[in-house]
C-alpha positions in Angstrom: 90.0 30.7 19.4 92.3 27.4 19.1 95.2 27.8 16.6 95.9 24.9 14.4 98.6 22.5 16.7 102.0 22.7 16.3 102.0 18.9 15.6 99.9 16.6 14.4 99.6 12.8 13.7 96.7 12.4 10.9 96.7 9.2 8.0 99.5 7.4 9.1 102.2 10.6 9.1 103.6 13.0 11.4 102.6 16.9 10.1 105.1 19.6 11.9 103.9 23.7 11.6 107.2 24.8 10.1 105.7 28.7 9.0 102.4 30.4 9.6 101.2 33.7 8.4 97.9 35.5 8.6 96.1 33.5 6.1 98.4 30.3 5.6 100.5 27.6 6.5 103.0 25.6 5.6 103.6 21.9 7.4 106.2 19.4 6.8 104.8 15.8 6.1 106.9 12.9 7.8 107.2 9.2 7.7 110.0 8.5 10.2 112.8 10.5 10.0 112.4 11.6 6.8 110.2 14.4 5.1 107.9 13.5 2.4 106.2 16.6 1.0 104.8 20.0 2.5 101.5 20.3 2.4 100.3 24.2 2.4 96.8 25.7 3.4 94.4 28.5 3.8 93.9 29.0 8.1 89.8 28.3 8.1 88.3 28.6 11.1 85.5 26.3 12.1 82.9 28.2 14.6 82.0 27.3 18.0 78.9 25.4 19.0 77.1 23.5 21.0 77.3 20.0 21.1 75.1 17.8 24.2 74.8 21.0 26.2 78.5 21.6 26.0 80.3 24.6 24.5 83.1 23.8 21.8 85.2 26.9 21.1 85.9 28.2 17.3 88.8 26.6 16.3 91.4 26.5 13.4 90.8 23.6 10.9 93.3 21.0 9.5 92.4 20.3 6.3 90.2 17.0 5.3 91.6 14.8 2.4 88.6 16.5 0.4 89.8 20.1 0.9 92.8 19.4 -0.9 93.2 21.6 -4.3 90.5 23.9 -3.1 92.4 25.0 0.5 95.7 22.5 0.7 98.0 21.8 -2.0 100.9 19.3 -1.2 104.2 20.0 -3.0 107.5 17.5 -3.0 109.9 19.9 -2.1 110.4 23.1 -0.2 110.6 25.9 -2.9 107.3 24.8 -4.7 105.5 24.9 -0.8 106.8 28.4 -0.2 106.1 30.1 -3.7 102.5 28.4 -3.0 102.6 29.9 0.5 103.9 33.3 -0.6 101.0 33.6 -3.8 98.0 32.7 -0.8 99.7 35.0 1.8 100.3 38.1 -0.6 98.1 38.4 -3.3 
Protein backbone atom coordinates (compact mmCIF):
# COMPACT_ATOMS: atom_id res chain seq x y z
CA UNK A 1 0.00 0.00 0.00
CA UNK A 2 1.10 3.86 -0.65
CA UNK A 3 0.99 5.99 2.54
CA UNK A 4 -0.42 9.46 2.26
CA UNK A 5 2.99 11.81 1.08
CA UNK A 6 4.77 13.55 3.31
CA UNK A 7 4.12 16.71 1.30
CA UNK A 8 1.71 17.84 -0.85
CA UNK A 9 0.84 20.84 -3.00
CA UNK A 10 -3.21 20.71 -3.53
CA UNK A 11 -5.60 24.27 -4.15
CA UNK A 12 -3.01 26.65 -4.26
CA UNK A 13 -1.16 25.62 -0.66
CA UNK A 14 1.63 23.63 0.49
CA UNK A 15 0.21 20.60 3.14
CA UNK A 16 3.31 19.22 5.36
CA UNK A 17 2.44 15.55 7.44
CA UNK A 18 3.41 17.01 10.84
CA UNK A 19 1.81 13.67 13.09
CA UNK A 20 0.22 10.39 11.93
CA UNK A 21 -1.25 7.73 13.97
CA UNK A 22 -3.10 4.55 13.08
CA UNK A 23 -6.31 6.08 12.15
CA UNK A 24 -5.32 9.91 11.60
CA UNK A 25 -3.45 12.71 10.58
CA UNK A 26 -2.68 15.91 11.17
CA UNK A 27 -1.08 18.40 8.27
CA UNK A 28 0.05 21.89 8.45
CA UNK A 29 -1.54 24.17 5.69
CA UNK A 30 0.94 26.75 4.19
CA UNK A 31 0.92 29.82 2.07
CA UNK A 32 4.51 30.84 1.94
CA UNK A 33 6.23 30.88 4.93
CA UNK A 34 3.56 31.02 7.07
CA UNK A 35 1.01 28.38 8.41
CA UNK A 36 -2.63 28.95 7.86
CA UNK A 37 -4.56 26.21 9.65
CA UNK A 38 -4.10 22.34 10.22
CA UNK A 39 -6.32 20.46 8.62
CA UNK A 40 -6.94 16.76 10.44
CA UNK A 41 -8.29 13.49 8.89
CA UNK A 42 -9.38 9.92 9.15
CA UNK A 43 -6.33 7.66 6.94
CA UNK A 44 -8.95 6.02 4.11
CA UNK A 45 -7.59 3.88 1.93
CA UNK A 46 -8.78 3.77 -1.63
CA UNK A 47 -8.37 0.09 -3.20
CA UNK A 48 -6.34 -0.96 -6.01
CA UNK A 49 -7.60 -1.62 -9.53
CA UNK A 50 -7.29 -1.86 -12.82
CA UNK A 51 -7.29 0.89 -15.00
CA UNK A 52 -6.37 0.23 -19.26
CA UNK A 53 -4.86 -3.05 -18.32
CA UNK A 54 -2.65 -1.56 -15.82
CA UNK A 55 -2.52 -2.36 -12.03
CA UNK A 56 -2.91 0.80 -9.59
CA UNK A 57 -1.93 -0.21 -6.05
CA UNK A 58 -4.35 0.62 -2.83
CA UNK A 59 -3.37 3.68 -1.67
CA UNK A 60 -3.98 6.20 1.21
CA UNK A 61 -6.42 9.12 0.30
CA UNK A 62 -6.00 12.91 0.73
CA UNK A 63 -9.09 14.16 1.38
CA UNK A 64 -11.46 15.96 -1.49
CA UNK A 65 -12.82 19.48 -0.61
CA UNK A 66 -16.28 17.42 -0.24
CA UNK A 67 -14.94 15.09 2.52
CA UNK A 68 -14.41 17.87 4.73
CA UNK A 69 -16.64 17.64 8.12
CA UNK A 70 -17.37 14.00 7.37
CA UNK A 71 -13.35 12.78 7.32
CA UNK A 72 -11.22 16.33 7.55
CA UNK A 73 -11.86 19.05 9.79
CA UNK A 74 -9.54 22.26 9.43
CA UNK A 75 -8.80 24.16 12.71
CA UNK A 76 -6.79 27.76 13.00
CA UNK A 77 -4.49 26.77 15.40
CA UNK A 78 -2.54 23.84 16.79
CA UNK A 79 -4.35 22.88 20.10
CA UNK A 80 -7.88 22.66 18.47
CA UNK A 81 -6.08 20.17 15.45
CA UNK A 82 -4.63 17.96 18.15
CA UNK A 83 -7.70 17.61 20.62
CA UNK A 84 -9.51 16.82 17.14
CA UNK A 85 -6.69 14.36 16.34
CA UNK A 86 -6.56 12.85 19.83
CA UNK A 87 -10.85 12.30 19.99
CA UNK A 88 -10.41 10.31 16.17
CA UNK A 89 -7.19 8.46 17.31
CA UNK A 90 -8.56 7.32 20.82
CA UNK A 91 -12.05 6.93 21.21
Amino acid sequence: MIPLPQKIRKNGYDYTQVLRGGKSCIYAQWSGEIIMAYEVMKIRVKPGRWIKGTWIEEREKFPADEDFGYTAWSYPTWERAKEKYDELEYK
